[in-house]
C-alpha positions as CSV (number, residue, x, y, z in Angstrom):
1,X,25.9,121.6,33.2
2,X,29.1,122.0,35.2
3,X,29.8,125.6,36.3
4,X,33.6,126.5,37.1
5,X,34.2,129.6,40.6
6,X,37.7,130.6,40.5
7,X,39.6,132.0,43.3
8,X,41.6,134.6,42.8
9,X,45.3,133.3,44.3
10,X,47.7,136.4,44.6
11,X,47.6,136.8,48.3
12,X,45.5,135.7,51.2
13,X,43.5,133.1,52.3
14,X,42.7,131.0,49.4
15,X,42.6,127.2,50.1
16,X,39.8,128.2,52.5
17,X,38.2,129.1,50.1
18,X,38.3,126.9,47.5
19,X,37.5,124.3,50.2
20,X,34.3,125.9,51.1
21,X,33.5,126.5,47.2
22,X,33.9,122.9,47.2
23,X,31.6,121.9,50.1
24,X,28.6,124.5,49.0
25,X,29.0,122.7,45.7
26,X,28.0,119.2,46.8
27,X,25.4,120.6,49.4
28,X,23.9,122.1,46.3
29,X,24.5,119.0,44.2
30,X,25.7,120.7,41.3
31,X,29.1,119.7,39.3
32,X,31.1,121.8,39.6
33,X,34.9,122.9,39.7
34,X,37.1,125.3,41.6
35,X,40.0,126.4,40.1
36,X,42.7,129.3,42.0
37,X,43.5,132.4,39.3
38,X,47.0,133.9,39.2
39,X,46.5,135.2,35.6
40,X,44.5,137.0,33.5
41,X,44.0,134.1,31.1
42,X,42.7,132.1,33.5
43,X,39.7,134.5,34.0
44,X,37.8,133.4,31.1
45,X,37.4,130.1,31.8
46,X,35.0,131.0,34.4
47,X,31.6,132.0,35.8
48,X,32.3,133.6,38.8
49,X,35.0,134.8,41.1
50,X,35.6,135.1,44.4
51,X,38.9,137.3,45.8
52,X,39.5,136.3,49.4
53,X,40.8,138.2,52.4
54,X,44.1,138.9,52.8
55,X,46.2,142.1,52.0
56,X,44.2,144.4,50.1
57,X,47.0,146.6,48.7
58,X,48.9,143.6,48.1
59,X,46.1,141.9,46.0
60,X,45.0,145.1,44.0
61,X,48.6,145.8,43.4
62,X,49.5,142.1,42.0
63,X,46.2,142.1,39.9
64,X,47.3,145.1,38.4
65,X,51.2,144.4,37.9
66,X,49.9,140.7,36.4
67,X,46.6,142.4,34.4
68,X,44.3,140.9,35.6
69,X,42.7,143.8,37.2
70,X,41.8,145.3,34.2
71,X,40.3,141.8,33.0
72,X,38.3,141.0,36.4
73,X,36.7,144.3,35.9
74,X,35.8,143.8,32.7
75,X,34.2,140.3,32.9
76,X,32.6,141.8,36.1
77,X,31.5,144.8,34.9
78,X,29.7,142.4,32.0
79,X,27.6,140.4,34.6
80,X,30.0,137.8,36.1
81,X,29.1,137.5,39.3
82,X,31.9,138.5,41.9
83,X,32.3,137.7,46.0
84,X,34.8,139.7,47.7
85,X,35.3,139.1,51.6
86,X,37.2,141.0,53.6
87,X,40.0,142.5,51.6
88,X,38.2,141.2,49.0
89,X,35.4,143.9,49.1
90,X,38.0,146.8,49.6
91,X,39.6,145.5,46.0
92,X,36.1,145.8,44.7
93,X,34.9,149.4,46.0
94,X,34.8,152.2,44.6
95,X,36.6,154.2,47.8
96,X,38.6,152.8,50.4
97,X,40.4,154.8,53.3
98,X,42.0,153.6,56.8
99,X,41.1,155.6,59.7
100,X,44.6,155.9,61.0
101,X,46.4,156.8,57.8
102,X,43.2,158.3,55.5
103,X,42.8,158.3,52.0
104,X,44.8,154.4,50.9
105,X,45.7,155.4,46.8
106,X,45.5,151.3,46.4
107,X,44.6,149.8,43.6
108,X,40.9,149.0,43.3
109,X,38.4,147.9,40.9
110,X,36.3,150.6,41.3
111,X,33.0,149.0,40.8
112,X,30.9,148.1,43.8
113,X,29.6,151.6,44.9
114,X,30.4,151.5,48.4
115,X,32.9,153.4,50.2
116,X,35.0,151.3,52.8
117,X,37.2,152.2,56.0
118,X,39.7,149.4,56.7
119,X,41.2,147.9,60.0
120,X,37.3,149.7,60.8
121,X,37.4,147.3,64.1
122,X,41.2,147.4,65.0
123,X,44.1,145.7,64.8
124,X,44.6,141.6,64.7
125,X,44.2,141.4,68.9
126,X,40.5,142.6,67.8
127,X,39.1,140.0,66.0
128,X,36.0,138.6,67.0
129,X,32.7,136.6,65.8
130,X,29.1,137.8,65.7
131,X,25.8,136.4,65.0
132,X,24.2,138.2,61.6
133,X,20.9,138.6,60.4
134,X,21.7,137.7,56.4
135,X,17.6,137.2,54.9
136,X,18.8,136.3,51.6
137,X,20.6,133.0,53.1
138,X,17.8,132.1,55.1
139,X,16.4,132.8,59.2
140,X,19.3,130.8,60.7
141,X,22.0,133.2,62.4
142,X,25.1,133.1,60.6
143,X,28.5,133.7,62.4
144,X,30.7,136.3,60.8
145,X,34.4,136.4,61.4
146,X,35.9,139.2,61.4
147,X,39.6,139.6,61.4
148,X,41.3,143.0,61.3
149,X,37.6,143.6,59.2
150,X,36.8,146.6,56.7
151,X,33.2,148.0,57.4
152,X,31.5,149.6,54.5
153,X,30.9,153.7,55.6
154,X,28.3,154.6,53.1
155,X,26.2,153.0,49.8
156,X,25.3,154.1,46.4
157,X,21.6,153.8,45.6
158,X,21.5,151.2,43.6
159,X,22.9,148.7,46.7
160,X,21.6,146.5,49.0
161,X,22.9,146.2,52.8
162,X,22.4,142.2,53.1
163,X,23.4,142.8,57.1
164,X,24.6,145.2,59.7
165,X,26.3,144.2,63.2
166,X,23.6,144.8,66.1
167,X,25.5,147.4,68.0
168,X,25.5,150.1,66.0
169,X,23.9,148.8,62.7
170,X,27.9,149.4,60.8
171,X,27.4,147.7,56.9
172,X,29.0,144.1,57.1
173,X,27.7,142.7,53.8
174,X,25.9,143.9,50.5
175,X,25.1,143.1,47.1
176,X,25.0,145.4,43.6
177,X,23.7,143.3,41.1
178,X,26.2,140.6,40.2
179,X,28.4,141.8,43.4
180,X,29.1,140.8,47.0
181,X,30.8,142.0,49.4
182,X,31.5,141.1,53.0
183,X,33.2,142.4,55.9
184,X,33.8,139.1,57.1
185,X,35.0,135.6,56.3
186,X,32.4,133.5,55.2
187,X,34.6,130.5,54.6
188,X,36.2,130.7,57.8
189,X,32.7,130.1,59.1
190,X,31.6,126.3,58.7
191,X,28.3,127.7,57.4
192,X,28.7,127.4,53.6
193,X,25.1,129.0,53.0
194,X,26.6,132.7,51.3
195,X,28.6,131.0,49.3
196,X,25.6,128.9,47.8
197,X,24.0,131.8,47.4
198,X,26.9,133.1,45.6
199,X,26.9,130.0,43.3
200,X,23.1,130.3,42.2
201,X,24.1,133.8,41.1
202,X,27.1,132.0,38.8
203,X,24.6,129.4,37.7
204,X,22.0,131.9,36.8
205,X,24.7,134.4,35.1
206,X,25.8,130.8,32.7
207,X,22.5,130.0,32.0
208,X,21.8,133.0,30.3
């Protein structure tokens, strides 16, 4: 059985990946492909999506403009499984604000119930790497990237926090179901271990 994880390819950074899709593919020996969306008909060839970091405004207003938007969040909101990182997460939330400039009006899906505060660490000059605690991936440390990084504020009952950054325990990652989200960049990592995890949840969701 091959399984097929798109990308969605508006704005941001894609080719990263699709090239770690690629690599937690063949370290979980499974056939698969990866395939970049840019259009709503593209959506339902596939069992599972990931929308990358990048511009969040930009992506959530080109999904919309394009439609895909509305079908992402119906195939979503049906059980495909869905990773967002970075920007990707803001897309998915339910709320998102900026702490300089408040409430954002962006287009969002509106379906993981977290509420997010973007650019939560600072500007670009900011960026850093931590170690994380993620128990669903295993004991091993793995190094989040975080690059002009969203934190999540607050969580709806029905979600997990998969891991928190030491200092003050802020929300970096969590899971509702069928969805991820991350504050960092997972493929920007070399550790391709969240998005196997990601791709069991695909193979499980086609199996059904």
């Amino acid at each position: 059985m091959s399984i097929t994880i798109g990308v969605l390819a508006l704005q941001g950074d894609v080719e990263e990946n699709v090239n770690a899709t690629r690599e937690a593919l063949r370290s979980l020996g499974l056939d698969g492909n990866v395939i970049q969306i840019k259009y709503p008909e593209h959506i339902a060839r596939i069992d599972g999506l990931i929308i990358p970091g990048g511009e969040s405004t930009v992506i959530g207003t080109l999904a919309m403009l394009n439609g895909s938007l509305k079908v992402i969040r119906e195939r979503v909101s049906a059980g495909m499984p869905v990773l967002g990182t970075c920007a990707g997460m803001i897309v998915l939330a339910k709320r998102a604000y900026d702490r300089v400039v408040g409430e954002t009006r962006q287009q969002l899906l509106n379906l993981l119930d977290v509420t997010v505060e973007r650019n939560a660490f600072g500007r670009q000059i900011d960026s850093f790497e931590a170690d994380l605690s993620i128990r669903v991936i295993g004991d091993k440390p793995f190094k989040g990237v975080f690059i002009r990084a969203p934190v999540v504020k607050s969580v709806g009952s029905n979600v997990d926090v998969l891991a928190r950054l030491d200092d003050n325990n802020r929300i970096v990652a969590v899971q509702q179901g069928n969805m991820i989200g991350t504050s960092f960049h997972p493929e920007l990592s070399g550790d391709t271990r969240l998005h196997e995890y990601f791709i069991r949840l695909c193979k499980e969701y086609k199996n059904r």
